[in-house]
NULUMTI-871465 format. One record per residue (C-alpha): x, y, z; residue in three letters. Coordinates in steps of 0.1 Angstrom, whole numbers, padded with zeros to 4 digits, always signed. Example, Ala and Ser with C-alpha at 12.3 -4.5 7.8 and 13.67 -1.06 7.14 Angstrom:
BEGIN
+0123-0045+0078ALA+0137-0011+0071SER
END
This chain:
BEGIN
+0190-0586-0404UNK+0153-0585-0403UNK+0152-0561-0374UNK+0146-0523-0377UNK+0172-0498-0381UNK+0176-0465-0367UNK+0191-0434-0382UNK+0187-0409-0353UNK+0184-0373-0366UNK+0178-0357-0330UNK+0211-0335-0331UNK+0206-0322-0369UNK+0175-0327-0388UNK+0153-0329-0354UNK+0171-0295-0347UNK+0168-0279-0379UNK+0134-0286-0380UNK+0120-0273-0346UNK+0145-0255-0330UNK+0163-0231-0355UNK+0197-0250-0349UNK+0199-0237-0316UNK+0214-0265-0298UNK+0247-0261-0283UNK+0271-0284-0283UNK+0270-0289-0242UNK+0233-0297-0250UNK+0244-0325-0272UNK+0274-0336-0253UNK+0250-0347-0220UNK+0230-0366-0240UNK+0254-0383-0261UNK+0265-0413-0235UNK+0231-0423-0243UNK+0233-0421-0281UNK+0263-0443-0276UNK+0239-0468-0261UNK+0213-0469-0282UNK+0220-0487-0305UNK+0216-0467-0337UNK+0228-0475-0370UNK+0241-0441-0374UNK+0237-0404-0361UNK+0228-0377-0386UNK+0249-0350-0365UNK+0255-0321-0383UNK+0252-0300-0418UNK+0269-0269-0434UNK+0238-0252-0421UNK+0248-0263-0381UNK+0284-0254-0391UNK+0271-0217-0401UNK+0251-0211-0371UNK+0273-0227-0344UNK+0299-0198-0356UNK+0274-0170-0361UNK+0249-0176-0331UNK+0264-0196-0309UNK+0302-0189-0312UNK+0313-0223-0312UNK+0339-0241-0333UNK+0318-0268-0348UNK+0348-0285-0359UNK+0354-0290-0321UNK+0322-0295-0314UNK+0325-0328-0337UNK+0355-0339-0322UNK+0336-0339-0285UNK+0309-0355-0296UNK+0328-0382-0315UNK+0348-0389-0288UNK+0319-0398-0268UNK+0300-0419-0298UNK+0323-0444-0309UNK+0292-0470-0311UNK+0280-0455-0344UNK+0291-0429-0372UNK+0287-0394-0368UNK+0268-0382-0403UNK+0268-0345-0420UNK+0240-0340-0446UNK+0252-0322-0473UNK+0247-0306-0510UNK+0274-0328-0531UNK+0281-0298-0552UNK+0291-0269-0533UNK+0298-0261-0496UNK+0287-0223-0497UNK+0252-0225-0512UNK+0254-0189-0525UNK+0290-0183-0534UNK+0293-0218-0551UNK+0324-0230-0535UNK+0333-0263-0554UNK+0360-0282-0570UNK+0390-0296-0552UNK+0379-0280-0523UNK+0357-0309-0515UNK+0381-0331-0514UNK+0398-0311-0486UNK+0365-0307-0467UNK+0361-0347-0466UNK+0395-0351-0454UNK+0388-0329-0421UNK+0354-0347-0414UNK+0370-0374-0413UNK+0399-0361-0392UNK+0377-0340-0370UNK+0355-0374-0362UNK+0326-0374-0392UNK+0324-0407-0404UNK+0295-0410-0424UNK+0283-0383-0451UNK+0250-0379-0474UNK+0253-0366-0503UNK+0222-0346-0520UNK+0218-0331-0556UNK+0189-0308-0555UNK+0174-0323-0591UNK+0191-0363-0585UNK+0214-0348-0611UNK+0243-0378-0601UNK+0264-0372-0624UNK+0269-0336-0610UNK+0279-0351-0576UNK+0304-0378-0587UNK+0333-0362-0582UNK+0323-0353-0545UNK+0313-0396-0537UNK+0349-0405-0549UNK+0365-0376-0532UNK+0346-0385-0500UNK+0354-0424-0504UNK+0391-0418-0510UNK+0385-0402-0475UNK+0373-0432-0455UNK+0341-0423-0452UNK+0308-0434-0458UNK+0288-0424-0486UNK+0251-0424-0487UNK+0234-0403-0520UNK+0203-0389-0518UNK+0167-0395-0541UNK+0152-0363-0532UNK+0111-0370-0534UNK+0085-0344-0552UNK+0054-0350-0566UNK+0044-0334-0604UNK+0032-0347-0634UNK+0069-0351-0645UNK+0085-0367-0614UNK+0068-0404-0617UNK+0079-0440-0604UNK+0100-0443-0639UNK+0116-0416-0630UNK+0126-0422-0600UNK+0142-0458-0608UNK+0160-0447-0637UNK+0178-0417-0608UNK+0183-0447-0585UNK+0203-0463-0613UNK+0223-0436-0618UNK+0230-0434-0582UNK+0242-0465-0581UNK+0270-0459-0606UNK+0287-0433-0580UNK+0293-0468-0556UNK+0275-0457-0524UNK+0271-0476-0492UNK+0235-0465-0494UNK+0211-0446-0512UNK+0181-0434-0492UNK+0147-0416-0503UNK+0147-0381-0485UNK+0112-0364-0488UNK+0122-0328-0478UNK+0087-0318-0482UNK+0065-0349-0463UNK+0048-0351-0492UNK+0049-0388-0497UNK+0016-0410-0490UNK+0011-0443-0480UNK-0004-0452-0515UNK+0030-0437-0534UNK+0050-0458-0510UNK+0034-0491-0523UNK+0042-0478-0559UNK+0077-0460-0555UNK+0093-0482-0532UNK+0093-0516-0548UNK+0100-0496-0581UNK+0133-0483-0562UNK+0141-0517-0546UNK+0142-0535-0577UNK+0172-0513-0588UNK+0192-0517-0561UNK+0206-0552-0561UNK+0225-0554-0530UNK+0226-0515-0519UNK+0219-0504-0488UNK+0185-0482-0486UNK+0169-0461-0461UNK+0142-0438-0455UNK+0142-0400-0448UNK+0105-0388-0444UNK+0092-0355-0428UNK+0052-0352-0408UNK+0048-0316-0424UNK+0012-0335-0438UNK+0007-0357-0406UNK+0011-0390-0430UNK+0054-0397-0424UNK+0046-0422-0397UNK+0021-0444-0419UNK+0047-0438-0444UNK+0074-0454-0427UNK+0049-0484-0414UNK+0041-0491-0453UNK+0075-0488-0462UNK+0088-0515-0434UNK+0058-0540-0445UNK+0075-0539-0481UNK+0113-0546-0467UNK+0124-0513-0457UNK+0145-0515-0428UNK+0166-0482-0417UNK+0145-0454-0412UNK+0152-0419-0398UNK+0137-0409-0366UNK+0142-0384-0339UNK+0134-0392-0303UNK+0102-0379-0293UNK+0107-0338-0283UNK+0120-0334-0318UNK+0098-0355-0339UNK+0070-0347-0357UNK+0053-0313-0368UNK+0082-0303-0395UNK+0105-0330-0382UNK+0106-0368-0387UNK+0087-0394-0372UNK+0093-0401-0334UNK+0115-0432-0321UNK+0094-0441-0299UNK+0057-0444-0314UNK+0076-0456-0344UNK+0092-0483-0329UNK+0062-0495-0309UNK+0044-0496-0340UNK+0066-0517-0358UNK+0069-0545-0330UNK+0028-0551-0337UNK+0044-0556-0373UNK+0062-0581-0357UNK+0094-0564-0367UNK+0118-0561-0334UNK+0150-0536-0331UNK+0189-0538-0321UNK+0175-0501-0304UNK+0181-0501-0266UNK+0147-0484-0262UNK+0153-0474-0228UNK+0183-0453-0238UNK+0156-0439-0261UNK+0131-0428-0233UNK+0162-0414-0215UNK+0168-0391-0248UNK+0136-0378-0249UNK+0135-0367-0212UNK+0169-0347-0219UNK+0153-0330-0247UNK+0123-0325-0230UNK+0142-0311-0203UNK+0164-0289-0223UNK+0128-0277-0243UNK+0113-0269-0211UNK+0141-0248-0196UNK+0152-0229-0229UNK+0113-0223-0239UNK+0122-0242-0272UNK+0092-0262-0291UNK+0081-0296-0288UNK+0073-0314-0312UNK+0039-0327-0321UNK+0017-0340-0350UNK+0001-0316-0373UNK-0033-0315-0387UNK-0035-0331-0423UNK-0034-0302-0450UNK-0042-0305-0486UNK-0023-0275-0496UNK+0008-0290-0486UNK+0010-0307-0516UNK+0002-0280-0541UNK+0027-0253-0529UNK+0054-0282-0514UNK+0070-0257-0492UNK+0088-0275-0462UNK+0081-0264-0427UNK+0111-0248-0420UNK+0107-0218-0452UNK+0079-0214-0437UNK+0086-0203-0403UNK+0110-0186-0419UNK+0086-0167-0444UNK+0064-0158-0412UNK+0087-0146-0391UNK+0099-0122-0428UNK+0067-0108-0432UNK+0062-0100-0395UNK+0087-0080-0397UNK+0075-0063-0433UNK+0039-0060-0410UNK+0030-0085-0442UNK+0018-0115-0425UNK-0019-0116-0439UNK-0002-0119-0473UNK+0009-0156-0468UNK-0019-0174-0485UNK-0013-0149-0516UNK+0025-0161-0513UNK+0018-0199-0510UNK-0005-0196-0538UNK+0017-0179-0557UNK+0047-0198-0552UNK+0021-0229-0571UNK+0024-0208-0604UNK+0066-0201-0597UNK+0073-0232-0595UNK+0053-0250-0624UNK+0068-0218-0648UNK+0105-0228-0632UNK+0093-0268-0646UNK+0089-0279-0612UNK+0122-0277-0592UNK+0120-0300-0563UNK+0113-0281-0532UNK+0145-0285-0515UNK+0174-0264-0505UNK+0181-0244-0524UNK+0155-0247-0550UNK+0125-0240-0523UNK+0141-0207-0511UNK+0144-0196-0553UNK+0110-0201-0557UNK+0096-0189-0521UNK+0115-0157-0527UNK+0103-0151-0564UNK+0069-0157-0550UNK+0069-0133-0524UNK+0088-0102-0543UNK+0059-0110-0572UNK+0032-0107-0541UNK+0048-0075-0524UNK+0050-0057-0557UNK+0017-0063-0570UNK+0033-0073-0602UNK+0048-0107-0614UNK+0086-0110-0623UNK+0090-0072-0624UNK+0121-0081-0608UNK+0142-0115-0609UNK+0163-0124-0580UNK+0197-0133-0593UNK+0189-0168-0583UNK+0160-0175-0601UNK+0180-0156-0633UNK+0208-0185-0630UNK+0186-0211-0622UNK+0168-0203-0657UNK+0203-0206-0668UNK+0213-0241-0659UNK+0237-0228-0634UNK+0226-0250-0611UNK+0222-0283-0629UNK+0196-0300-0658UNK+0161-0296-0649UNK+0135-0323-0655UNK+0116-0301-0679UNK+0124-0264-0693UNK+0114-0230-0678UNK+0080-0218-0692UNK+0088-0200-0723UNK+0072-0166-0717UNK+0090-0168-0682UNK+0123-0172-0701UNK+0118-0150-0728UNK+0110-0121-0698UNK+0144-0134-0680UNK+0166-0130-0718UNK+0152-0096-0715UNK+0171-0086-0687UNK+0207-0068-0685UNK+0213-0087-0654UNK+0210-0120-0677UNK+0243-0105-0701UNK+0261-0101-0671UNK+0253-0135-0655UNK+0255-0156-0692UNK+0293-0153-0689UNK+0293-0174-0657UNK+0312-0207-0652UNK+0313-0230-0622UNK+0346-0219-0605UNK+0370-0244-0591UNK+0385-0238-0557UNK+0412-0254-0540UNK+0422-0253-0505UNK+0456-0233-0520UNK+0435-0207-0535UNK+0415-0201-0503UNK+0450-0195-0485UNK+0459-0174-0508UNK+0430-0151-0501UNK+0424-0155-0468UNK+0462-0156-0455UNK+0488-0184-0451UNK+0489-0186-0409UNK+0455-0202-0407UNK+0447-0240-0408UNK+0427-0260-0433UNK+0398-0259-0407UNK+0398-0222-0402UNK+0397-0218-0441UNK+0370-0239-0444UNK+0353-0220-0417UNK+0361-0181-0438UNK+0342-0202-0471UNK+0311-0201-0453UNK+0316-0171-0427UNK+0325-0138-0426UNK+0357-0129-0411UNK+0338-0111-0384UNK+0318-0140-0373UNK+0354-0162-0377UNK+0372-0137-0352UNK+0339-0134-0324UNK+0338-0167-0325UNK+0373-0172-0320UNK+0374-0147-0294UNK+0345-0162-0270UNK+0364-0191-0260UNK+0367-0225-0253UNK+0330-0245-0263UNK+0311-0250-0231UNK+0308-0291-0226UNK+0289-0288-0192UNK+0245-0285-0194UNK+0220-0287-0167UNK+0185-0285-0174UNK+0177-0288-0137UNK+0198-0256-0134UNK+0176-0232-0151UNK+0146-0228-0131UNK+0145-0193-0132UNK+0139-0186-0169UNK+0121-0214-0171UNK+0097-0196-0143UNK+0101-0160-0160UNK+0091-0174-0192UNK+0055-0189-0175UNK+0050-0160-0156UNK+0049-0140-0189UNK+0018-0157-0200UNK-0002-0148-0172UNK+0002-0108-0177UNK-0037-0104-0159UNK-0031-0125-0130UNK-0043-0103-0104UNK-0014-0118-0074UNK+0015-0146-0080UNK+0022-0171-0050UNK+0053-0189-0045UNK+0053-0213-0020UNK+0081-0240-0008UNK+0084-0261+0022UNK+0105-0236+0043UNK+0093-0203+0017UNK+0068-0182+0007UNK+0064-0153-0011UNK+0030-0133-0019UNK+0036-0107-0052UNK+0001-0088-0056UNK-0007-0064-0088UNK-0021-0026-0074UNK
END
């Protein structure tokens, strides 16, 4: 089909990106009779991110909340981005346990997954592809984008090559960072088609530099036809390019759509909605910044990073950190700037920043990560770096460790035998604490009006204007007069 392709990210990466995961399921639930409409190729819905904050913040089941939605969407699959080698990012829960975790997204209405490798180490994510496969579901592996002196067009087709041997359905180019340019498209994407025979490819950009939706134009003039979008309220800035413009752009291309573009516009105005009454961000394009592609922090560690420092009264620091986290990276060999290689190197950065001192201490992290704990790097820690880190007593400790593999037996064993596989999925990435308040606030709310939140809608406005001198509020059949004394 010569027609363009959408991969709507609204519900996860859109999310993620702008609003701090902070959409609730009944937010998602009134807009998914649209998303059934639309037309998309497939709906990136969820991650193990989502699945920790719908517990923590929300107190909802996401489990449940895939069920609800996939019983609604039945026009395309329901997709959960994912690291292919470990569900909890921190206690590196892997092994067997995958294969249980694939058999409930598919069971709980999941039909698609994407599997990432922080370093396009394939090899180290085989095992999760055939356990996911075996499931019914459909696999699409990750070529996670950076730019360094080491990370060339060569590169990148001899990764797609081995990404091919796990048997995907697709293999798409994420760029976690937006730190591709038109001018590296024209190189890097007929270097990646060439490899692919017959496989599926798509396109994952981010606007953090302003250039993802000339990105994705250059991309569809050389063949590229499924791209990731979000509708409009949730594109841009951090996130991906918007549906809309995108779209519209690609028709003077000459390239039409299976999209139902009016089910589109009828997104939007839901999100917008829901942004306007839960004072959540829209999004909107971002200035073009140099510096982007120097430190290669994504837009999301960096709200985060603000937000830190705020609280450490710190915030004037931040160009010291971003500078900083420059040098950590190229002594690390240039870890691509993705989860959860950015927040290593982010976090290095700003202890060496706070303390005045470089690598006076070494985050646990960044210790393991010299140690090939988390998978080959492209090229080896700096050597003064690593003779500091062999210096350590923390490194003894941490020399003895070997990837542990879990099964879903050994987490019933440790958690207790009267809870489900879905709850003891749930314990590997919560704490018991969350697991139980969660539990104990009820059934998921499915109902959402935006229409029915005028007040805090009209409390948060009236915040801004702390010198008006008197407030009027005036209806057909009301008024009221507040004056300041």
């Amino acid at each position: 089909m010569n027609g363009i392709r959408i991969v709507d990210t609204t519900l996860r990466d859109g999310n993620a990106s702008l609003w701090g995961e902070k959409m609730s399921t009944a937010m998602m639930l009134q807009a998914a009779p649209l998303m059934n409409r639309a037309g998309f190729s497939a709906i990136d819905a969820t991650a193990v991110s989502h699945f920790e904050y719908a517990v923590r913040y929300l107190r909802e089941d996401p489990w449940e909340r895939m069920r609800l939605l996939s019983g609604v969407i039945t026009s395309a699959p329901l997709g959960m981005m994912m690291l292919g080698t470990s569900l909890n990012l921190f206690r590196q829960v892997m092994g067997p346990i995958m294969r249980t975790w694939m058999e409930r997204m598919k069971a709980n209405g999941i039909g698609r997954v994407q599997l990432m490798e922080s370093s396009n180490n394939m090899a180290d994510i085989a095992e999760t592809a055939r356990y996911a496969k075996e499931a019914g579901l459909e696999v699409g592996v990750a070529l996670c984008f950076t730019e360094s002196e080491v990370h060339t067009d060569a590169h990148y087709a001899e990764r797609a090559r081995d990404a091919l041997e796990l048997a995907p359905d697709m293999i798409y180019l994420k760029d976690p960072g937006g730190l591709l340019t038109p001018e590296r498209i024209r190189t890097l994407v007929p270097a990646l088609l060439g490899q692919l025979g017959g496989c599926a490819f798509e396109l994952h950009g981010h606007c953090t530099t302003g250039l993802g939706p000339l990105c994705y134009l250059e991309a569809a003039k050389l063949g590229v036809r499924t791209f990731h979008t979000a509708v409009s309220p949730l594109a841009n800035g951090p996130s991906q390019p918007a549906t809309e413009t995108f779209l519209a752009n690609a028709r003077r291309l000459g390239l039409g759509t299976p999209v139902d573009e009016a089910a589109v516009r009828a997104l939007a105005e839901h999100f917008d909605a829901v942004a306007r009454a839960e004072g959540l961000p829209h999004g909107a394009p971002v200035e073009f910044d140099a510096f982007q592609f120097e430190h290669q922090v994504p837009g999301g560690v960096i709200s985060n990073l603000k937000r830190q420092l705020g609280q450490l009264g710190a915030q004037q620091r931040l160009p010291e950190i971003l500078e900083e986290t420059v040098r950590v990276r190229k002594e690390l060999g240039y870890p691509i700037m993705v989860t959860p290689f950015s927040q290593f190197v982010v976090t290095q950065a700003t202890v060496n920043v706070i303390q005045n001192e470089r690598y006076r201490t070494l985050s646990d992290e960044v210790i393991r990560f010299a140690l090939g704990h988390f998978g080959a790097q492209v090229r080896p820690v700096d050597a003064q770096l690593l003779d500091r880190i062999h210096s350590l007593p923390r490194t003894r400790d941490l020399l003895a460790w070997k990837a542990p593999r879990i099964s879903i037996e050994d987490l019933r064993r440790e958690l207790g035998a009267g809870l489900s596989d879905d709850e003891l999925l749930l314990l590997a990435l919560v704490s018991e604490d969350d697991f139980k308040a969660m539990r104990a606030a009820g059934p998921i709310r499915t109902e959402y009006s935006a229409a029915g939140r005028p007040l805090a809608a009209f409390v948060r406005e009236l915040a801004k204007h702390q010198k008006a001198a008197f407030i009027s509020i005036q209806r057909a059949d009301f008024s009221l007069e507040l004056k300041c004394h």
